[in-house]
C-alpha positions in Angstrom: 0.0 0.0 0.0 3.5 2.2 -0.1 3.7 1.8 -3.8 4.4 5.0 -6.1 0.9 4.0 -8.1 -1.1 4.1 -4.8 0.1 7.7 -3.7 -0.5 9.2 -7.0 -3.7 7.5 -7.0 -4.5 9.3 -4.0 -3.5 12.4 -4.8 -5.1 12.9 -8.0 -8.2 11.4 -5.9 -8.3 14.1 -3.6 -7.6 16.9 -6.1 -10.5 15.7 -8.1 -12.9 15.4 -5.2 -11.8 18.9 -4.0 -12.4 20.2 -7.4 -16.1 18.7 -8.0 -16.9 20.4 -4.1 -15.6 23.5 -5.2 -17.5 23.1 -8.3 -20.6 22.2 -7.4 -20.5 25.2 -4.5 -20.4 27.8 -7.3 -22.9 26.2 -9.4 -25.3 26.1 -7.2 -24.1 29.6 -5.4 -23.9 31.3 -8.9 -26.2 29.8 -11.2 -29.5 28.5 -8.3 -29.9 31.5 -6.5 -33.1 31.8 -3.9 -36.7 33.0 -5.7 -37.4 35.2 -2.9 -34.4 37.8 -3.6 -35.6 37.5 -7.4 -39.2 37.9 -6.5 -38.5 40.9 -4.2 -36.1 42.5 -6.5 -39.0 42.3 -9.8 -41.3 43.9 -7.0 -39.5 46.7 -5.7 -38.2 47.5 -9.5 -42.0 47.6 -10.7 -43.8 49.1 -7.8 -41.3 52.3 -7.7 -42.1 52.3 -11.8 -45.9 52.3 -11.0 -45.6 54.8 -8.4 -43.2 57.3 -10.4 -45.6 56.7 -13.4 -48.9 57.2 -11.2 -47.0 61.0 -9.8 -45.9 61.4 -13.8 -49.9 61.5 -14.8 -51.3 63.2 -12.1 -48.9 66.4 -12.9 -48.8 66.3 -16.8 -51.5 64.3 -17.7 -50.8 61.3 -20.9 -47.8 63.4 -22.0 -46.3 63.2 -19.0 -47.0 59.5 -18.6 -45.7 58.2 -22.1 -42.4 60.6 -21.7 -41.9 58.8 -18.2 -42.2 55.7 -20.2 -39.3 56.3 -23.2 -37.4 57.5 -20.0 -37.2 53.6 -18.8 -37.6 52.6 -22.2 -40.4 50.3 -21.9 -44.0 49.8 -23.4 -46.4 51.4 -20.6 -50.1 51.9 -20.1 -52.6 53.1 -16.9 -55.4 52.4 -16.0 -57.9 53.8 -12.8 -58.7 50.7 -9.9 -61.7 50.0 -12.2 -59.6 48.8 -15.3 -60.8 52.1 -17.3 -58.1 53.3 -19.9 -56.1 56.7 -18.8 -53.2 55.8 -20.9 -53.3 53.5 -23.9 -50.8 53.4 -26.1 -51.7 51.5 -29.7 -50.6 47.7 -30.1 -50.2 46.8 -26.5 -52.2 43.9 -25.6 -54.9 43.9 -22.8 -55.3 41.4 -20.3 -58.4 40.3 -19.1 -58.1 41.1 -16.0 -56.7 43.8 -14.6 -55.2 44.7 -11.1 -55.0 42.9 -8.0 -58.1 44.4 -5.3 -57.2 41.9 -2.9 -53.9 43.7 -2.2 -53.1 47.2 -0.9 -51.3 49.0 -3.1 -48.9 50.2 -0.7 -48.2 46.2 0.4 -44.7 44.5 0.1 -45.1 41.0 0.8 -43.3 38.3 -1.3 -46.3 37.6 -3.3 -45.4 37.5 -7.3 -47.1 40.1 -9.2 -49.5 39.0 -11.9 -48.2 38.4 -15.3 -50.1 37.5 -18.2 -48.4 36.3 -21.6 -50.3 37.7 -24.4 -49.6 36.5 -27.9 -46.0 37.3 -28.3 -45.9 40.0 -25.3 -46.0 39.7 -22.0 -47.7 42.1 -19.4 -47.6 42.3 -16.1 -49.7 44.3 -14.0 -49.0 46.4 -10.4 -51.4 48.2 -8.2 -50.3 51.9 -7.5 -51.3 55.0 -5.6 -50.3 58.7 -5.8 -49.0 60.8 -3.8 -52.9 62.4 -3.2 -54.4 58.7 -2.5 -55.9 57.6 -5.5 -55.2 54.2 -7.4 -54.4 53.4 -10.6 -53.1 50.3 -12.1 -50.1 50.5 -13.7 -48.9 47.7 -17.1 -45.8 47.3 -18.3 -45.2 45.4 -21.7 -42.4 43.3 -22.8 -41.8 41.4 -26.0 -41.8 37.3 -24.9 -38.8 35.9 -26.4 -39.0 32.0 -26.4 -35.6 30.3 -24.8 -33.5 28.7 -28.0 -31.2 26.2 -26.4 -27.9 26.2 -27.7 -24.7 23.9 -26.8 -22.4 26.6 -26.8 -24.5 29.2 -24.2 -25.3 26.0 -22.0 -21.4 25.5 -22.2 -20.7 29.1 -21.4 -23.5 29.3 -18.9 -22.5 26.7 -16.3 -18.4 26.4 -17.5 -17.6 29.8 -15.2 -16.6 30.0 -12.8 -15.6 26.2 -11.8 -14.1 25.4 -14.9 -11.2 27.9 -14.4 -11.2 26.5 -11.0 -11.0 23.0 -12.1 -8.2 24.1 -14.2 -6.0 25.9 -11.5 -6.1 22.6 -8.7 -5.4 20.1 -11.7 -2.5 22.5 -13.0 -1.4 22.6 -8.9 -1.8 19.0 -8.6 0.0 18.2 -11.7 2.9 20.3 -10.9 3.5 18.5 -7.5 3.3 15.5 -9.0 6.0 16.4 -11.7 8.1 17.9 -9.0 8.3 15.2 -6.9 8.7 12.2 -9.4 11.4 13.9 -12.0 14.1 15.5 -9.3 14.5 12.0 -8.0 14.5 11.0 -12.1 17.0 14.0 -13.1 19.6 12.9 -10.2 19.7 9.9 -10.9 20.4 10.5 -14.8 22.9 12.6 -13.7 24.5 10.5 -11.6 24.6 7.8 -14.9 26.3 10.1 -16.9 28.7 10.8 -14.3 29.0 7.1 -13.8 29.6 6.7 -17.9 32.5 9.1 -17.8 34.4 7.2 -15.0 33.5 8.5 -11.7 32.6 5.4 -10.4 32.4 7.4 -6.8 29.0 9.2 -8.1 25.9 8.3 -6.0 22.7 9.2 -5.7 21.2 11.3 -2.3 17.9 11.4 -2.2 17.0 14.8 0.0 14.2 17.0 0.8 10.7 16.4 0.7 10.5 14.0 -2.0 12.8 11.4 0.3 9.4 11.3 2.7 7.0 11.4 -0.5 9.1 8.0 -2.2 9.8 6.2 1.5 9.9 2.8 0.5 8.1 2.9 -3.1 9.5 2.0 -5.9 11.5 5.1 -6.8 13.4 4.9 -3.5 14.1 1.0 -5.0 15.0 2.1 -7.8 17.6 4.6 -6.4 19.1 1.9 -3.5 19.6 -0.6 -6.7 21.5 2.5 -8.7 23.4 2.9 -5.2 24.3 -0.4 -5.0 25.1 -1.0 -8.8 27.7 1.7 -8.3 29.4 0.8 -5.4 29.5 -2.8 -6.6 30.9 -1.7 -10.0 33.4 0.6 -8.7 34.8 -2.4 -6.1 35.1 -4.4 -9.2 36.8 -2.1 -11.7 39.3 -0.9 -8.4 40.2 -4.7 -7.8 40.9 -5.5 -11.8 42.9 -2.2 -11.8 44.8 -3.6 -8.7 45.1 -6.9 -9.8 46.4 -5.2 -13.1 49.2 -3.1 -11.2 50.1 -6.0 -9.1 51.1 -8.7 -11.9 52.4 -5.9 -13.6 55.1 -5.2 -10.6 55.3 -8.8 -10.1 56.3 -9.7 -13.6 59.3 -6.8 -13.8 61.5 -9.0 -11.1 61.2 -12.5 -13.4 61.9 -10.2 -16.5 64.9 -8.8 -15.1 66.3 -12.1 -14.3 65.5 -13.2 -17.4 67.6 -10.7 -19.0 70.3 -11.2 -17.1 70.4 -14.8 -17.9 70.1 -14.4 -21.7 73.4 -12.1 -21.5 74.7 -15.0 -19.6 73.9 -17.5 -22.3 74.5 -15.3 -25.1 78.3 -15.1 -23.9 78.5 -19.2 -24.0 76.2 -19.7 -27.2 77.4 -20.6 -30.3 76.9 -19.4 -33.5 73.1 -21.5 -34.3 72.2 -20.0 -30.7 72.7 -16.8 -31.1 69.9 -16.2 -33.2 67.4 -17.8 -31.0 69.2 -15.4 -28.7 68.5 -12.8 -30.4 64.6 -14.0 -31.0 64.1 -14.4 -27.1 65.9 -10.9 -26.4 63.7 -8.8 -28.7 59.9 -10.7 -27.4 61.5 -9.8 -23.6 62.0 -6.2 -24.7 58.3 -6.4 -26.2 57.0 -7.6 -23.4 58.7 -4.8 -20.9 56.9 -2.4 -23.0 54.0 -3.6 -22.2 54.6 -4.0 -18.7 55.4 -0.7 -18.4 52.2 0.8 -20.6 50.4 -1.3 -18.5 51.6 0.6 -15.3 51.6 3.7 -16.5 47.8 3.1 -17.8 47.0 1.7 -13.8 48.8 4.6 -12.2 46.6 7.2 -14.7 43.3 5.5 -14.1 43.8 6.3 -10.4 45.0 9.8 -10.8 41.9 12.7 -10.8 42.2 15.7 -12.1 44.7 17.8 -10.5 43.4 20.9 -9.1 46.1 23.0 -9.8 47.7 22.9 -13.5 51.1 24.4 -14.9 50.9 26.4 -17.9 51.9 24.8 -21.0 52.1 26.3 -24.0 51.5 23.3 -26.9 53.8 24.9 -29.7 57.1 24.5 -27.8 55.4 20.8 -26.3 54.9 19.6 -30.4 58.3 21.6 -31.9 60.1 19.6 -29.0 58.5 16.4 -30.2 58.9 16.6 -33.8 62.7 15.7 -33.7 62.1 12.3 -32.6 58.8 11.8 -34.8 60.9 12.1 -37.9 63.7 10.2 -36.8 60.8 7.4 -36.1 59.0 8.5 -39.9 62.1 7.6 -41.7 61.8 4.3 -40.7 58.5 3.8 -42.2 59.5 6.1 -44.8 57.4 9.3 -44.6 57.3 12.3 -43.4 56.0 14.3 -40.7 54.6 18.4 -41.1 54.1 20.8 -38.2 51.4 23.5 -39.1 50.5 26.0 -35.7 47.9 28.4 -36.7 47.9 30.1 -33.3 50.2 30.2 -30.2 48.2 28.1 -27.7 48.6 27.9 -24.0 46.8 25.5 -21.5 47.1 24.2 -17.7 47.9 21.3 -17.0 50.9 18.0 -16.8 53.7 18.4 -19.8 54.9 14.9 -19.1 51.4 13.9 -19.5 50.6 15.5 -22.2 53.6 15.2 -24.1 53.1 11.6 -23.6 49.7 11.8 -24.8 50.2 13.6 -28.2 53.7 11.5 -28.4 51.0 8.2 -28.9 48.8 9.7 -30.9 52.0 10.8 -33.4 53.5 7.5 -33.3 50.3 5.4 -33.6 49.6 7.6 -37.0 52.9 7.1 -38.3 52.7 3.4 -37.6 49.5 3.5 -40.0 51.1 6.0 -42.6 51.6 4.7 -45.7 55.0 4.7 -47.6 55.8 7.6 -49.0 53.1 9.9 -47.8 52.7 12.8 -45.0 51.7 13.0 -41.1 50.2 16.2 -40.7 50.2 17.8 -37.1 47.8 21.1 -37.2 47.6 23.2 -34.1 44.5 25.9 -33.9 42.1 27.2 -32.0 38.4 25.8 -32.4 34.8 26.7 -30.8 33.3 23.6 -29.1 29.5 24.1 -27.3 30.0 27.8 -27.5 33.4 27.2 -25.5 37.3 28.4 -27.3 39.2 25.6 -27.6 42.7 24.8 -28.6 42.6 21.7 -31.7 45.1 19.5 -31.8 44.8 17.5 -35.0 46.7 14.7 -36.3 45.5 13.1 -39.6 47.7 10.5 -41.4 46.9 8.2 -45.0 46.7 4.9 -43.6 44.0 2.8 -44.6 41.7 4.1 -41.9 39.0 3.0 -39.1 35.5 1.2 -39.9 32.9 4.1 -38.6 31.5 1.6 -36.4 35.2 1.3 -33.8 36.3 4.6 -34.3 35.3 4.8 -30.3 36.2 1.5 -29.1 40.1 1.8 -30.1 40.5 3.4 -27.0 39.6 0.7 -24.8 42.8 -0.7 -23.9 43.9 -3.9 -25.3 41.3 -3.0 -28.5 42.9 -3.6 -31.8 41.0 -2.9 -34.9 42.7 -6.2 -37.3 41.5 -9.3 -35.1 45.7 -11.0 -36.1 47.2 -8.4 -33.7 50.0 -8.9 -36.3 53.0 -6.7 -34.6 53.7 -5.6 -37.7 50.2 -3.4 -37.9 50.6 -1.6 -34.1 51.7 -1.8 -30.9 49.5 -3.9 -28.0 46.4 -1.5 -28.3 47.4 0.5 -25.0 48.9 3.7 -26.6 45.5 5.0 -27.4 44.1 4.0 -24.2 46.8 5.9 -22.2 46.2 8.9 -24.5 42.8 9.3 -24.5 42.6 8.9 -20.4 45.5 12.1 -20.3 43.2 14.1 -22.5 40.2 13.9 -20.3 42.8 14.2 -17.2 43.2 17.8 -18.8 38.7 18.0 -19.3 39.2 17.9 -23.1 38.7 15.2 -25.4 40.0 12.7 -28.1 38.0 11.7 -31.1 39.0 9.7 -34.2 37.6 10.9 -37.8 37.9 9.4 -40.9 39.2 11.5 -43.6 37.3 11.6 -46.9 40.1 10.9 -49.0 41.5 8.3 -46.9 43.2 8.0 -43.5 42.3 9.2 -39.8 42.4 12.0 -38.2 43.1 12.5 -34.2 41.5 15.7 -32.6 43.0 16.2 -29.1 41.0 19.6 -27.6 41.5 21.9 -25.0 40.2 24.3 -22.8 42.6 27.3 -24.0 44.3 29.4 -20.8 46.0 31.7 -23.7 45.4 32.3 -27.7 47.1 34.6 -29.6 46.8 34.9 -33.4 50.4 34.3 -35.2 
């Protein structure tokens, strides 16, 4: 009886009840008012018309009389206590009978004065007096205008005022309601996109009113099960990144023993061994690279971003790069091209960084074809409305299906399923650059070029731009 679908069902209940009260009060107030303050208010109106008529005759005769009558703008005619004509005007219809001699003309009881429908008028008849005592009987005439029933006045009629009140508590009721089920929603969206971007840390706190409103329902469920998703997923990803670290340390010792050993051997092998030597010596050194990606890739998984930065300003960090890029080029036998289009400066880790752009550079001269061009482009770019400093490295290797161009930099990823070491490295390069970039709140993304090749755009917030 806690359940989310049982406390809106009671609030929309009660907001629905209230409004049909609230309703029907003003109906009935507004539209069913009492016949005795109708009555007495067609009473008084006519009796103060037959009096002022009665004192209108007696001082100007018939003239006076009808110009009393255009003065209220109604059909009028007298008569003396008898019925006898004073003043008739033509085409006004005659009752039958005339006056009322059971009542005093000077009597204000509730009773409803007589009214006769003639034809398509209607007349209704009041006892007067004058000021000097005598009676008359005064008519007033009105044309009868038969009620046409229409959908839309019927609508109109009884729609205000309870259908603007109607309108306001549903509006009120709906707004709490929306309230108090999307901020528990929105936090905990938030809370999965922070937990998409890495902070496994992120939780949900459910807080204010709406942690009394969703006690126990299913929202408060659902929130506990986010909670505990998070934390789980966070102790697992922490013990694979320790596990990680640790065989990583562990296997250095054996390698290092190893390599002294093969020096050992390699000084008593012969001629046949030295070869296999040779074999053993380069898969060691392979391997020791990985090891030590591998470390470096643990140790930067665990660092957050640093609060305070240095500057760095990314034309002296490429220029100082470029040397050892085109030593590596020749061996593949292209060429690499430095274009700045602005002196950019940002904060944050040179080591990092330089690391960071140091595997994209090598990972696109890896995929460079013979005899073409690695092109490095540095200028400044508007991302989201925000200035940016672009970083873009495009090379004319055979390129990325569209479909992993995100996924190569998961570590270990490789796009050809051989891993052939003569098509890359062990798929960590990337991995270790992309997690330096968002270290530094940019971004890496990988583009395929129209004419062939990929292109790296590392992006940064800019600290300084000036045009060259």
């Amino acid at each position: 009886m806690r359940g989310l679908f049982f406390k809106v069902f009671i609030i929309f209940w009660i907001a629905q009840s209230l409004t049909f009260v609230i309703s029907t009060a003003l109906i009935v107030r507004h539209h069913f008012e009492s016949p005795d303050i109708l009555f007495d208010t067609l009473n008084t109106s006519l009796r103060a018309d037959a009096r002022n008529a009665a004192s209108a005759y007696e001082q100007g005769g018939c003239a006076a009389f009808a110009k009393f009558g255009q003065s209220i703008g109604q059909t009028v005619a007298l008569t003396d206590a008898a019925g006898g004509n004073l003043c008739w005007p033509e085409g006004m219809a005659r009752p039958e009978h005339i006056g009322n001699r059971d009542q005093e003309p000077g009597d204000h009881r509730r009773e409803r004065l007589p009214g006769f429908q003639i034809g398509n008028q209607y007349v209704w008849t009041v006892p007067a007096s004058s000021a000097s005592g005598t009676r008359y009987v005064f008519l007033l005439s009105r044309p009868h205008v038969p009620w046409q029933p229409s959908l839309f006045n019927d609508l109109q009629h009884f729609a205000s005022p309870q259908l603007p009140v109607a309108i306001v508590i549903g509006g009120l009721t709906t707004f709490v309601l929306v309230l108090l089920i999307t901020r528990p929603v929105v936090q905990l969206r938030r809370a999965a996109r922070a937990l998409s971007m890495g902070k496994l840390h992120e939780r949900v706190k459910l807080g204010g009113p709406e942690s009394v409103f969703f006690a126990g329902d299913e929202i408060a469920a659902l929130i506990r099960d986010f909670n505990h998703m998070a934390e789980r997923l966070e102790q697992l990803v922490s013990a694979q990144k320790l596990l990680l670290r640790d065989v990583s340390h562990e296997l250095r010792s054996p390698l290092a023993r190893l390599s002294v050993a093969l020096e050992l051997a390699r000084e008593d092998a012969g001629t046949v061994m030295t070869a296999h030597l040779g074999r053993i010596e380069r898969e060691t050194e392979r391997l020791n690279q990985l090891i030590g990606q591998l470390l470096t890739l643990s140790s930067m998984e665990a660092i957050e971003r640093q609060k305070h930065f240095a500057p760095i300003h990314l034309n002296r960090l490429i220029e100082k790069m470029i040397p050892d890029a085109e030593y590596e080029a020749q061996q593949r036998n292209c060429t690499v091209m430095f274009k700045a289009e602005a002196s950019c400066s940002i904060e944050g880790n040179e080591p990092l960084l330089y690391r960071a752009v140091e595997n994209v550079v090598r990972n696109a001269i890896r995929y460079a074809t013979a005899d073409t061009q690695v092109e490095i482009a540095l200028r400044p770019v508007t991302v989201r409305g925000v200035p940016m400093a672009e970083i873009a490295v495009s090379d004319r290797g055979p390129g990325i299906p569209s479909d992993q161009l995100e996924a190569i930099f998961r570590p270990f990823y490789r796009v050809d399923d051989a891993r052939s070491p003569d098509t890359g490295g062990f798929g960590v390069g990337l991995a270790i650059a992309e997690r330096a970039v968002r270290l530094h709140g940019g971004e890496l993304i990988a583009e395929n070029r129209e004419d062939g090749g990929v292109t790296m755009l590392m992006r940064f917030a800019v600290a300084r731009q000036l045009k060259s």
